[in-house]
MARTOR-492602 format. One record per atom (N, C-alpha, C): atom name; z, y, x. Coordinates in Angstrom, 1 decimal. Each point is the difference from the previous one (the first is absolute). Layout:
<rs>
("CA" (Z Y X))
...
</rs>
This chain:
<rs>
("N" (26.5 23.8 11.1))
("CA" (1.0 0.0 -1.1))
("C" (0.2 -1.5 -0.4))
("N" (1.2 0.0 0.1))
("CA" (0.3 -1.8 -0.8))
("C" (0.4 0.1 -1.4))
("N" (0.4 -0.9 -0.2))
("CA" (0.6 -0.1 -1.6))
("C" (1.2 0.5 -0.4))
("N" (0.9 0.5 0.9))
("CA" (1.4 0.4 0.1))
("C" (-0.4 1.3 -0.7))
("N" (-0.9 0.8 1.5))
("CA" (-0.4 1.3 -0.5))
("C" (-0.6 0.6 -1.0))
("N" (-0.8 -1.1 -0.5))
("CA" (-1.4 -0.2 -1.2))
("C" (1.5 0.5 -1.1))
("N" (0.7 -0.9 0.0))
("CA" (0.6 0.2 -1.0))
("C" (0.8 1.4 -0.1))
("N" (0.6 0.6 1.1))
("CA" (0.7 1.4 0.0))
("C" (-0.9 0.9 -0.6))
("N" (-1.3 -0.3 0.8))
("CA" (-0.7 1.1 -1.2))
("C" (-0.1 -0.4 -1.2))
("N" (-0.3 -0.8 -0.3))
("CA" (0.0 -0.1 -1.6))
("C" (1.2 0.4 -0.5))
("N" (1.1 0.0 0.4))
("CA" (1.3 0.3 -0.2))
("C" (-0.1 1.6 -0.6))
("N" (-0.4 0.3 1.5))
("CA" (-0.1 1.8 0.2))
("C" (-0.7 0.5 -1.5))
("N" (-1.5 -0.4 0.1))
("CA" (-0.8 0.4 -0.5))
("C" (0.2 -0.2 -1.7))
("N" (0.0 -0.9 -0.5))
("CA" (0.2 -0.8 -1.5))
("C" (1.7 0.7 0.0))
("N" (1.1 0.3 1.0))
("CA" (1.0 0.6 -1.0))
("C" (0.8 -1.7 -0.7))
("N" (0.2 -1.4 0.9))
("CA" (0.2 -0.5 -0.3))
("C" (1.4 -0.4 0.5))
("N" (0.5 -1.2 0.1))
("CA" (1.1 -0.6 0.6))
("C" (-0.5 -0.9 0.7))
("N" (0.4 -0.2 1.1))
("CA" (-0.2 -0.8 1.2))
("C" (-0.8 -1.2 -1.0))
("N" (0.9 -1.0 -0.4))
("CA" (0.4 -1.1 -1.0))
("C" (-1.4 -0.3 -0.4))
("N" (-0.1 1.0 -0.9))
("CA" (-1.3 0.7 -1.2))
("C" (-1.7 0.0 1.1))
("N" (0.7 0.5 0.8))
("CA" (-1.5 -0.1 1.3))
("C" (-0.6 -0.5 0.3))
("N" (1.0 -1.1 0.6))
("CA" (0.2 -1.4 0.7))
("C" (-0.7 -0.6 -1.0))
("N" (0.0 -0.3 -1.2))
("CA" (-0.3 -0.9 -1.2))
("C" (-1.4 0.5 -0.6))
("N" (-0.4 1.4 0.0))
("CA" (-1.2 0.5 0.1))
("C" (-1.3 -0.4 1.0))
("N" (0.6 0.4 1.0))
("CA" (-0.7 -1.3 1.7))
("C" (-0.3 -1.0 -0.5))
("N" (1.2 -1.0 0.3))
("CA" (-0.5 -1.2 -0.2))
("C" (-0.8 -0.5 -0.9))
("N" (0.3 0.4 -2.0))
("CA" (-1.2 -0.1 -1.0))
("C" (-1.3 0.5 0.5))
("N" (-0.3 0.7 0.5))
("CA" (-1.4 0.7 0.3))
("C" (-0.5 -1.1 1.2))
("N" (1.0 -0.3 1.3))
("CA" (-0.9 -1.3 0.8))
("C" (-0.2 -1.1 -0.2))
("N" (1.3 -0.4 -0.9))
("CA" (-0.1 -1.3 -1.0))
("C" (-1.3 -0.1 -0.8))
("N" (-0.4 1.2 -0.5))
("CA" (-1.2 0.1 -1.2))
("C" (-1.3 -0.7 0.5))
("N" (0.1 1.2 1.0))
("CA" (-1.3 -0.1 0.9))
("C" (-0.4 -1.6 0.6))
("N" (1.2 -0.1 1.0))
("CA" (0.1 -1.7 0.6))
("C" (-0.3 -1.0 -1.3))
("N" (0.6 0.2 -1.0))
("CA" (-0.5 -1.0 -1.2))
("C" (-1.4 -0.1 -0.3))
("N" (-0.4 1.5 0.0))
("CA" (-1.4 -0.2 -0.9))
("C" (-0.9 0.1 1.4))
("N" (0.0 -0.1 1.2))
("CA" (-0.7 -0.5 0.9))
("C" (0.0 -2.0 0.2))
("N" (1.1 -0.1 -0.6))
("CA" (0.5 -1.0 0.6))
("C" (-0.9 -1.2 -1.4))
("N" (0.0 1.0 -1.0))
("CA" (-0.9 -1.2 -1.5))
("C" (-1.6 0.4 0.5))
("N" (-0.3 0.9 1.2))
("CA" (-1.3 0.2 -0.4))
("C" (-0.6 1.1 0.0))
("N" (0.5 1.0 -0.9))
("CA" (-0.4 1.0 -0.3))
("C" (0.0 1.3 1.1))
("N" (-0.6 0.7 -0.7))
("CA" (-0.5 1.3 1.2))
("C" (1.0 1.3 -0.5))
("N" (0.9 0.4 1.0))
("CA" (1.2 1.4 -0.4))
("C" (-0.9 1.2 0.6))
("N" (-0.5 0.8 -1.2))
("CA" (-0.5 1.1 0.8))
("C" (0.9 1.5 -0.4))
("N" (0.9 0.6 0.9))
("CA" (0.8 0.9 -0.1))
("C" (-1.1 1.6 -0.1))
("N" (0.0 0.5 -1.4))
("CA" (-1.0 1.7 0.6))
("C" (0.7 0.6 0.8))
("N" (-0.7 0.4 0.8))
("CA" (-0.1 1.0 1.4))
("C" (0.8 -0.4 1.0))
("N" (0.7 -1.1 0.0))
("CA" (0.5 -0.9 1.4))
("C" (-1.0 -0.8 0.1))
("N" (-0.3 -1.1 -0.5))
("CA" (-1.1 -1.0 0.6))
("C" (0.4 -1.3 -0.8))
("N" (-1.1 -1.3 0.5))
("CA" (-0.2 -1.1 -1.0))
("C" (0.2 -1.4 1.1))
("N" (1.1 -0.5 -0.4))
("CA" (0.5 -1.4 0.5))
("C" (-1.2 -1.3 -0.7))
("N" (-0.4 -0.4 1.1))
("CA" (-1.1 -1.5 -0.3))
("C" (1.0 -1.0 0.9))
("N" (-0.3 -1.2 -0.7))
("CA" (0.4 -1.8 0.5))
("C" (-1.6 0.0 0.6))
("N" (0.5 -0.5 0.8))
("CA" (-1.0 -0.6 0.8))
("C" (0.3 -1.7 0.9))
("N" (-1.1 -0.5 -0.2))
("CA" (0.2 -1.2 0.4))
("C" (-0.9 -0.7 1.5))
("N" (0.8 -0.4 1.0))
("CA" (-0.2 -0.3 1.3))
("C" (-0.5 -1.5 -0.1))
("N" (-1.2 -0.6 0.1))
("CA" (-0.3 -1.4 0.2))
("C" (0.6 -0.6 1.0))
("N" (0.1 -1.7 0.5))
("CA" (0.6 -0.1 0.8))
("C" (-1.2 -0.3 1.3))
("N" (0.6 0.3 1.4))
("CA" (-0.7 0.1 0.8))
("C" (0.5 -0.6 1.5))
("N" (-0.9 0.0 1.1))
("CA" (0.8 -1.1 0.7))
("C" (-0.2 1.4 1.3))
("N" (1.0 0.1 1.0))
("CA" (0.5 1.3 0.8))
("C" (0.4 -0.8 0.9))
("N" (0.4 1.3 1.0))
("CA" (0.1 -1.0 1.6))
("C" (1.7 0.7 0.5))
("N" (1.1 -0.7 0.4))
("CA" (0.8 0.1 0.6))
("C" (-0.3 0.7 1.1))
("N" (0.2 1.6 0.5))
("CA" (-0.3 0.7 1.1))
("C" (0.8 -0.7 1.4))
("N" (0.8 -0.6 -0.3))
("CA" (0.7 -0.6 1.3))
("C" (-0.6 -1.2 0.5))
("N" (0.2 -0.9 -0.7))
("CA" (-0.9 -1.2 0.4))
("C" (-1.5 0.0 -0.1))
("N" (-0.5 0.7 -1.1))
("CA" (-1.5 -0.5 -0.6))
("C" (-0.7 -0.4 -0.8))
("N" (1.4 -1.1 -0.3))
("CA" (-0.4 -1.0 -0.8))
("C" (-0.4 0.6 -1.6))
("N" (-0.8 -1.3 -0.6))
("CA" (-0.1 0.7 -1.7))
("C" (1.0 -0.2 -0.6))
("N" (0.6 0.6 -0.7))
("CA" (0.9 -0.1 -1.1))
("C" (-0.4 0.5 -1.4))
("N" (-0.1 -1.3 -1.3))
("CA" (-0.2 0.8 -1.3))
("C" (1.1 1.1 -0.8))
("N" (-0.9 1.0 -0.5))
("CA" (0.5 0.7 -0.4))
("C" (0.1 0.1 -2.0))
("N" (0.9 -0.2 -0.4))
("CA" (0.0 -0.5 -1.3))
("C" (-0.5 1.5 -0.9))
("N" (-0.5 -0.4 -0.9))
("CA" (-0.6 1.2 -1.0))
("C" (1.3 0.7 -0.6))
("N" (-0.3 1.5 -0.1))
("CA" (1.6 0.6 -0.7))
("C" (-0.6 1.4 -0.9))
("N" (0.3 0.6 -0.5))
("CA" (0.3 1.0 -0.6))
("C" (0.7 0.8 0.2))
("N" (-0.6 1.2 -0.2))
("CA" (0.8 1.7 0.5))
("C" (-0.6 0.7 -0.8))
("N" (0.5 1.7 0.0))
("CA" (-0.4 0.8 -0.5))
("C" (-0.5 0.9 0.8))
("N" (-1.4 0.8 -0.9))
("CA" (-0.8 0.9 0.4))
("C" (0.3 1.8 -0.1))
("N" (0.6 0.9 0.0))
("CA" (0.2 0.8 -0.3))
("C" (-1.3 1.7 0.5))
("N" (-0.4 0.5 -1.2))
("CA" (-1.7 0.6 0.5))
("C" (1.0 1.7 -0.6))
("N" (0.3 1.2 1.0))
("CA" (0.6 0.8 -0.4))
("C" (-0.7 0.8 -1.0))
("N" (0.3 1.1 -1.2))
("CA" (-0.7 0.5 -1.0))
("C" (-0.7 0.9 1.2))
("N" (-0.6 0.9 -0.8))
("CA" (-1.2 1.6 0.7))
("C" (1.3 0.5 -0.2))
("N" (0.7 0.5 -0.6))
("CA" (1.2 1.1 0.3))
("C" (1.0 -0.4 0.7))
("N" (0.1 -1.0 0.1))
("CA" (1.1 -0.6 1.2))
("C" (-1.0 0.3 1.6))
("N" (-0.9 -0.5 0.3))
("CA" (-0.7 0.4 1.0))
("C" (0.0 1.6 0.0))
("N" (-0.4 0.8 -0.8))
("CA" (-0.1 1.2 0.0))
("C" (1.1 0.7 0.4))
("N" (1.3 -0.3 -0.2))
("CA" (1.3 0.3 0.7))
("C" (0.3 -0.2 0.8))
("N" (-0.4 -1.3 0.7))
("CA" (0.0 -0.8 1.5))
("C" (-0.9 1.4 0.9))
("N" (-1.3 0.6 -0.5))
("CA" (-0.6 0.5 0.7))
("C" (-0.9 1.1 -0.6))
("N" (0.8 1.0 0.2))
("CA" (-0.4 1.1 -1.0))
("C" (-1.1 0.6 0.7))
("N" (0.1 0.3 1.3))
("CA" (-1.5 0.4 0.5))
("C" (-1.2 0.0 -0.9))
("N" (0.2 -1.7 0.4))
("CA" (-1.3 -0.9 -0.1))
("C" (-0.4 0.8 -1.7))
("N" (0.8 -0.3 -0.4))
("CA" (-0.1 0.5 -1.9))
("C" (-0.6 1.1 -0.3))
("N" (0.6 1.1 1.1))
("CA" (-0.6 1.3 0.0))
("C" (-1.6 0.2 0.5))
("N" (0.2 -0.7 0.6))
("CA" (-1.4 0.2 0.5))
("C" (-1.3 -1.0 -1.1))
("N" (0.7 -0.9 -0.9))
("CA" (-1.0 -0.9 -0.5))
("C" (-0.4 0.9 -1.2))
("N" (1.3 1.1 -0.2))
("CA" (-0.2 0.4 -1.4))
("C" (-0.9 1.7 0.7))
("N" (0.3 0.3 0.7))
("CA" (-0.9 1.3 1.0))
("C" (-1.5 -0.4 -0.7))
("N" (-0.5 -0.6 0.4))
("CA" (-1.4 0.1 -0.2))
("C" (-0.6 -0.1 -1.5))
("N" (0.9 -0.9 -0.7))
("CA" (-0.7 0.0 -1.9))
("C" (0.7 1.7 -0.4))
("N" (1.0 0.6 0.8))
("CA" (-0.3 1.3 -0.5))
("C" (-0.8 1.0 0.1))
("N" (-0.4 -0.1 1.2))
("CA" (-1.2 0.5 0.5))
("C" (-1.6 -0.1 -0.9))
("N" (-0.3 -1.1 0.1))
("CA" (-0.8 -0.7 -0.8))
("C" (0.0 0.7 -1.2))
("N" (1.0 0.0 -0.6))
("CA" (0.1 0.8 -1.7))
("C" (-0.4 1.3 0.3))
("N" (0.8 0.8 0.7))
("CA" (0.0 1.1 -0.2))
("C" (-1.6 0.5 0.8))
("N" (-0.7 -0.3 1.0))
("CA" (-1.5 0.2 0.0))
("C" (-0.6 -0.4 -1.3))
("N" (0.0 -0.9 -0.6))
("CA" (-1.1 -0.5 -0.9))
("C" (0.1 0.9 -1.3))
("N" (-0.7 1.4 0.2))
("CA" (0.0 1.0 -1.2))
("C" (-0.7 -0.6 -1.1))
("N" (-0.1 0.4 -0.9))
("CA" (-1.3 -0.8 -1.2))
("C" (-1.1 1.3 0.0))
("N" (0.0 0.9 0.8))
("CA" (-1.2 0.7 0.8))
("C" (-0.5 -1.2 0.9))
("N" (0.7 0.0 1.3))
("CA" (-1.0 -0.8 0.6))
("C" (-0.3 -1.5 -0.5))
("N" (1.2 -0.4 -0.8))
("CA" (-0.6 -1.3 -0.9))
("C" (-2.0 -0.4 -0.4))
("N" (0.1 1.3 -0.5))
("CA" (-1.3 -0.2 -0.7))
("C" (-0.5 0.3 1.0))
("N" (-0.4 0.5 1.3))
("CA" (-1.1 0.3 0.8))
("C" (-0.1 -1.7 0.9))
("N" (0.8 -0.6 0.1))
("CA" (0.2 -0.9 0.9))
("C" (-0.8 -1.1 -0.8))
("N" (-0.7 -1.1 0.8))
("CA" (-0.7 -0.9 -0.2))
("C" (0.8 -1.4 -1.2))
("N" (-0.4 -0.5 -0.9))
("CA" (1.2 -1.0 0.1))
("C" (0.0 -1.1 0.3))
("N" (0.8 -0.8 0.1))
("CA" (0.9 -1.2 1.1))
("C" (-1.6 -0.9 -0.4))
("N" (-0.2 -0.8 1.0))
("CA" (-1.0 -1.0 0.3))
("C" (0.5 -1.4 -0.6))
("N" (-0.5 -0.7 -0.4))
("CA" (0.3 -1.5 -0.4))
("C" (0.1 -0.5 1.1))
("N" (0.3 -1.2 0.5))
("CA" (0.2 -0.7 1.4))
("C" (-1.6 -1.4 -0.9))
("N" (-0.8 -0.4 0.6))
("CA" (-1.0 -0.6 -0.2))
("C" (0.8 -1.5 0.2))
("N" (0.0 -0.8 -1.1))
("CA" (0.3 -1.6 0.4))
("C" (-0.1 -0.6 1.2))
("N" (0.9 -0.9 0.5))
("CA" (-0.7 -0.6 1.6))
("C" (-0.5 -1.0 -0.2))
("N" (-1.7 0.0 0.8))
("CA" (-0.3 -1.0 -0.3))
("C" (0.3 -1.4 1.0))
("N" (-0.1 -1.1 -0.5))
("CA" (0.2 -1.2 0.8))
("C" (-1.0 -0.1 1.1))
("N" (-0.5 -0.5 0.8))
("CA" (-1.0 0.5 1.0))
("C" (0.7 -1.5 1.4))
("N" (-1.1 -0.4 0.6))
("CA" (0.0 -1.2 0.8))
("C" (1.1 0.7 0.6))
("N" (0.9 -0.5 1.2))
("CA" (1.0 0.3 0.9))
("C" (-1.1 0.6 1.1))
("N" (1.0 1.1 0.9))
("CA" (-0.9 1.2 0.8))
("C" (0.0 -1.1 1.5))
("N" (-1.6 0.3 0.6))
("CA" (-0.1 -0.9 1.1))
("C" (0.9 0.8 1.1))
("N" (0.6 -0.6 1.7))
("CA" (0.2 0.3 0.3))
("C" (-0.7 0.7 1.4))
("N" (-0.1 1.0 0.3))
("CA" (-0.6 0.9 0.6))
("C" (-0.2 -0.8 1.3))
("N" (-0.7 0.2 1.0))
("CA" (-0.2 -0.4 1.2))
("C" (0.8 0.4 1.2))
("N" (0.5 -0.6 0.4))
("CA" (0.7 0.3 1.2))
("C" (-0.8 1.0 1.0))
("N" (0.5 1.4 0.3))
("CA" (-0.3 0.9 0.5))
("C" (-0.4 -0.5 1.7))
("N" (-0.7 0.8 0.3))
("CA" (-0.3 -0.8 1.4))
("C" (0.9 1.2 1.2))
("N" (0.7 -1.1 0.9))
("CA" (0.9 1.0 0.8))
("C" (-1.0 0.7 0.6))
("N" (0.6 1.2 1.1))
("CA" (-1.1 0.7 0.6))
("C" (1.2 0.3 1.2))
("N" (-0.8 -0.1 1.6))
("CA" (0.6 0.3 0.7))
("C" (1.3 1.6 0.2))
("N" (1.0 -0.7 0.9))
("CA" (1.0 1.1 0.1))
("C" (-0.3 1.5 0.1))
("N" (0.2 0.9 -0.2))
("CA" (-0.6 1.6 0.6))
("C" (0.2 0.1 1.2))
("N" (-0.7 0.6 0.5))
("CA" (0.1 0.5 1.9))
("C" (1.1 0.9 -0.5))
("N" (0.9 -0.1 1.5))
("CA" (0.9 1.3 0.5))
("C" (-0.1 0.8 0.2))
("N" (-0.4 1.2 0.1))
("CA" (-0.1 1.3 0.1))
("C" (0.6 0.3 1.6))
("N" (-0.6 0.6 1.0))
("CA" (0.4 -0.1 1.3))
("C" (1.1 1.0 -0.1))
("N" (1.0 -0.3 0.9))
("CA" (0.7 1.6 -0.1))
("C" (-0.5 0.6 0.0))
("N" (0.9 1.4 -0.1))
("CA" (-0.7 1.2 0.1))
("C" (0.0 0.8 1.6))
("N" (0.8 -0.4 0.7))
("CA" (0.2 0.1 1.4))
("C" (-1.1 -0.4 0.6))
("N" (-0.1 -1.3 0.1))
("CA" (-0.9 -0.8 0.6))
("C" (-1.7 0.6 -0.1))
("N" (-0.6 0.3 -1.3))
("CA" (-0.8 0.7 -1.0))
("C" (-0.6 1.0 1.2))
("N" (1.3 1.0 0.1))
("CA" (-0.3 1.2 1.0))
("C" (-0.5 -0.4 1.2))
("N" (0.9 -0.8 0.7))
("CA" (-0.2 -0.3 1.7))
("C" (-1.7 -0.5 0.0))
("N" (-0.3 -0.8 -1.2))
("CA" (-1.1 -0.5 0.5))
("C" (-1.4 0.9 0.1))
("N" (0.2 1.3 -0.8))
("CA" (-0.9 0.6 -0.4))
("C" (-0.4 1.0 1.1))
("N" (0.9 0.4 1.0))
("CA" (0.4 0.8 0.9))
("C" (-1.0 -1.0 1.0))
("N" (-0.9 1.4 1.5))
("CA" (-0.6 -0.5 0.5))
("C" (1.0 -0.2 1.7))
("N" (-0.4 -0.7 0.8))
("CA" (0.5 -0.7 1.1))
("C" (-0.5 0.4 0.9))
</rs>
């Protein structure tokens, strides 16, 4: 979808005038591009959240020649999609993440609640020297081959 189209739907959908659409667009990318552009972080609910992000500069190699060439430090934007925007991308996946916390509820009766042990504390870790490293295993020669099974026969047979 480009911006031509971007805008017919908004057209369609909002019940507007071409004119009116067009000028809806552009306020909303103008918005965004501004307040990315002072700094700030656009986070849209359930589409996703626009970050500036900043590139240091760094020195790269011309694939044709080889040579180094510096590469000057620049700025771009980051864009990280919401959970319901992915969830639409991939409904499966969703179904199946949300499958199992139903499951989970609907076993956990408050009958068997109370018969079941409860949850264990995880014991602090303690700091402890770094683990030595084990010995190098000692190789052991190749396995024999197993004679045919042809061969096996003839030889057992008397002459």
């Amino acid at each position: 979808m480009n911006k031509a189209e971007l805008i017919e739907k908004v057209r369609e959908v909002a019940g507007l005038s071409r004119s009116q659409a067009e000028s809806a667009v552009d306020e909303t990318l103008g918005s965004v591009v501004s307040a990315i552009k002072a700094g700030d972080r656009v986070s849209l609910f359930g589409f996703g959240t626009f970050n500036a992000s900043a590139r240091a500069a760094r020195t790269g190699r011309n694939p044709r020649t080889g040579e180094a060439v510096k590469i000057p430090a620049s700025k771009g934007v980051r864009f990280s999609p919401a959970a319901a925007f992915k969830a639409a991308l991939n409904p499966k996946a969703a179904a199946k993440k949300a499958a199992p916390a139903k499951k989970a509820s609907k076993s956990a009766s408050p009958a068997k609640a109370s018969k079941t042990a409860p949850a264990k504390k995880a014991a602090p870790a303690k700091q402890s020297a770094p683990a030595k490293k084990a010995a190098p295993a000692k190789k052991s020669a190749p396995a024999k081959k197993a004679a045919p099974a042809k061969k096996a026969a003839k030889s057992t047979k008397k002459r």
